[in-house]
N, C-alpha and C positions, 0 to 999 in steps of 0.2 A: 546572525542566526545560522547554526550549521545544525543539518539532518542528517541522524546517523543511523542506513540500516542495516538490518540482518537477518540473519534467519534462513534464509537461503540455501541450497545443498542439491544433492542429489539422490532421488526418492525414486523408487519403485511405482510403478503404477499403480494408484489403489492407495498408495501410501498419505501419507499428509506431513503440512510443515507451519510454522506459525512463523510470520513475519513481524518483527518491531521498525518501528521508525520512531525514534526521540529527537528528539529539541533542544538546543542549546544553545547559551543559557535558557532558563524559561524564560518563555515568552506567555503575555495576555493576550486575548480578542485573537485568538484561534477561530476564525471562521469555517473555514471546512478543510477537512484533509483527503487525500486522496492517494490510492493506490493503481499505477497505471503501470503498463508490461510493453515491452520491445521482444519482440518473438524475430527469428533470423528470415529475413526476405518478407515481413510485415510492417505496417505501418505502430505506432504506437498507440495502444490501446486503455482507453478509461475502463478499470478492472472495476472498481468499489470507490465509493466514498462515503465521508461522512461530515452530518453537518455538526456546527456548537450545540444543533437541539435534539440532537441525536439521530437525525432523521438520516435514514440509509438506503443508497441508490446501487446498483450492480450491473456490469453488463450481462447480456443473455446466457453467454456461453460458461459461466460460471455460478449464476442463481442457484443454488438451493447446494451450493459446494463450497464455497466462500460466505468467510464473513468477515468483515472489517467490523474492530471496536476501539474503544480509544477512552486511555486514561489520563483526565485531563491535568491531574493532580503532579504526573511525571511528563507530562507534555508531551505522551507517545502514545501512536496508532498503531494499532497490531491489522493481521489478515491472516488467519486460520484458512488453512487451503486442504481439505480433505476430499479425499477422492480423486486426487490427481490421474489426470491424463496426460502422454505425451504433450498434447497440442498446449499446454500452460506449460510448455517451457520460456523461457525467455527469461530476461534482467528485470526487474521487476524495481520500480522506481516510487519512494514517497513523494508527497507534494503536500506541502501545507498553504494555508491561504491566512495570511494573518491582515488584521486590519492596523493600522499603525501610522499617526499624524493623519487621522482621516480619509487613507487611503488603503486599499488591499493590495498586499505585496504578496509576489508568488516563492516561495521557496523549495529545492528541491535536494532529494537523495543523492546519493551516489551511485544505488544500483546495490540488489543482491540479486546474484545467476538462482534461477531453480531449475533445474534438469531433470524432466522425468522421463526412464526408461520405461519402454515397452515390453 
């Protein structure tokens, strides 16, 4: 399974950007997906996620400015980032959680850079 994302760029403050993360080949028993950030001189950060029953978790400092969604039909997670601040800059990392031979296996991104100036 390889995770391809994108979307990534460099926005103005104020601005917004939509994230993909897909799947390939498809995959079944997508248990949760999740959207997590590497910011420079920070630890890595659980940004959004989401589960198979659609049920959606966020960290603080992005509530009510992100949203993660996810179609399950293309096997890809999005993260709509509106209202960017500087401080969500960082590489910005998918992660799927698939269930597969009775176990959960972790898969991850490659990383899209978001840059936002001041």
């Amino acid at each position: 399974v390889q995770l391809q994302a994108s979307g990534g760029g460099l926005v103005q403050a104020g601005g917004s950007l939509r994230l993909s993360c897909a799947a390939s080949p498809s995959i079944l028993n997508i248990m949760a997906m999740r959207w997590h950030r590497l910011a420079p001189g920070k630890q890595r950060e659980l940004v959004a996620g989401i589960t198979s029953s659609g049920a959606t978790n966020y960290a603080d400092s992005v509530k009510g400015r992100f949203t993660i969604s996810k179609d399950n039909a293309k096997n890809t997670v999005y993260l709509q980032l509106n209202n960017l601040k500087p401080e969500d800059t960082g590489v910005y990392y998918c992660e799927m959680v698939v269930l597969q031979i009775g176990s959960p296996n972790i898969y991850w991104g490659q990383g899209t850079q978001v840059t936002v100036s001041s």
